[in-house]
C-alpha positions in Angstrom: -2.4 19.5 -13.5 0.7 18.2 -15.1 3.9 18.0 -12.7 6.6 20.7 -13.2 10.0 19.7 -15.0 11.3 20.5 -11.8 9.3 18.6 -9.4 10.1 15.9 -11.8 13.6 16.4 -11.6 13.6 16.5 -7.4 11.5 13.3 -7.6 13.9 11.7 -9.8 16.9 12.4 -7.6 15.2 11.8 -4.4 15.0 7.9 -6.4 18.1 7.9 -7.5 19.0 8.1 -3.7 16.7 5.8 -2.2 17.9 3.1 -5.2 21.7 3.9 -4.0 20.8 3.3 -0.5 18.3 0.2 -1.4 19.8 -1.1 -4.9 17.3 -4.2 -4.4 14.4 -2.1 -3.9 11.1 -2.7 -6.0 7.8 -1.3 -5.8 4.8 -0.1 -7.7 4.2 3.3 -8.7 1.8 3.5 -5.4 4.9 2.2 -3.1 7.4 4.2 -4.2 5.1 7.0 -3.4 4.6 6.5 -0.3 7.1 4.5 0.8 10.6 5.8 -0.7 9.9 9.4 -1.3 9.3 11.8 1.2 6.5 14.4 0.8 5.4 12.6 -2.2 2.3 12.9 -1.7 2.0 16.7 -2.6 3.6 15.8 -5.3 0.8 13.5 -6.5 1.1 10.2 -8.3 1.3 11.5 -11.7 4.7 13.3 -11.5 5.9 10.1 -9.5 5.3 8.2 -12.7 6.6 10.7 -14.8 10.0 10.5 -12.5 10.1 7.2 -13.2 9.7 7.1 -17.2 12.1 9.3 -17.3 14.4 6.9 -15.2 13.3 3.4 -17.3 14.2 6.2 -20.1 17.7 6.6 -19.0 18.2 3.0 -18.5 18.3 3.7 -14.5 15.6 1.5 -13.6 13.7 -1.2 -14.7 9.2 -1.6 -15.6 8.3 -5.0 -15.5 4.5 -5.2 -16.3 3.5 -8.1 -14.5 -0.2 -10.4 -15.0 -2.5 -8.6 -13.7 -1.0 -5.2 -15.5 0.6 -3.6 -12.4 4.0 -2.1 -13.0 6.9 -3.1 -11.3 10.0 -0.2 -10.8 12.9 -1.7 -9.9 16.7 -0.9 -9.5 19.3 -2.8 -11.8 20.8 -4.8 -7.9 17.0 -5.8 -7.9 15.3 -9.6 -8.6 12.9 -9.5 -11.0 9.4 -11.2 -9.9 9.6 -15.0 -10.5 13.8 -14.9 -11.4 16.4 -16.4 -8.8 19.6 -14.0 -8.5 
């Protein structure tokens, strides 16, 4: 079942604040799940990802795709894998 536009939009917020509080976080889809949102898990994976589209969208965040084809979410304070800052 797809994610609601509003469960989307509580997910994207709830990001939003763990990237203010944490502006060098990074993390896969996975981490972010379970490690930055809380009660994500109902939520499901799906509309995590969609929360996060929506952010690279916007120009909030940044996908980096690395090797072995995992995505990377990470806020503009953040290093990118393999960079110095």
């Amino acid at each position: 079942m797809a994610a609601s536009d509003g469960e989307v939009n509580r997910l994207v917020l709830e990001i939003r604040r763990y990237l203010q509080a944490h502006p060098r976080a990074a993390d896969s889809a996975e981490g972010i799940a379970t490690w930055w949102i809380a009660g994500a898990q109902h939520s499901g994976l799906d509309a995590v990802e969609s929360a996060l589209e929506r952010l690279v969208g916007t120009d909030e965040i940044r996908k980096q795709v690395l090797a072995d084809g995992k995505a990377v979410y990470a806020g503009s304070g953040a290093r990118r894998p393999g960079k110095r800052n």
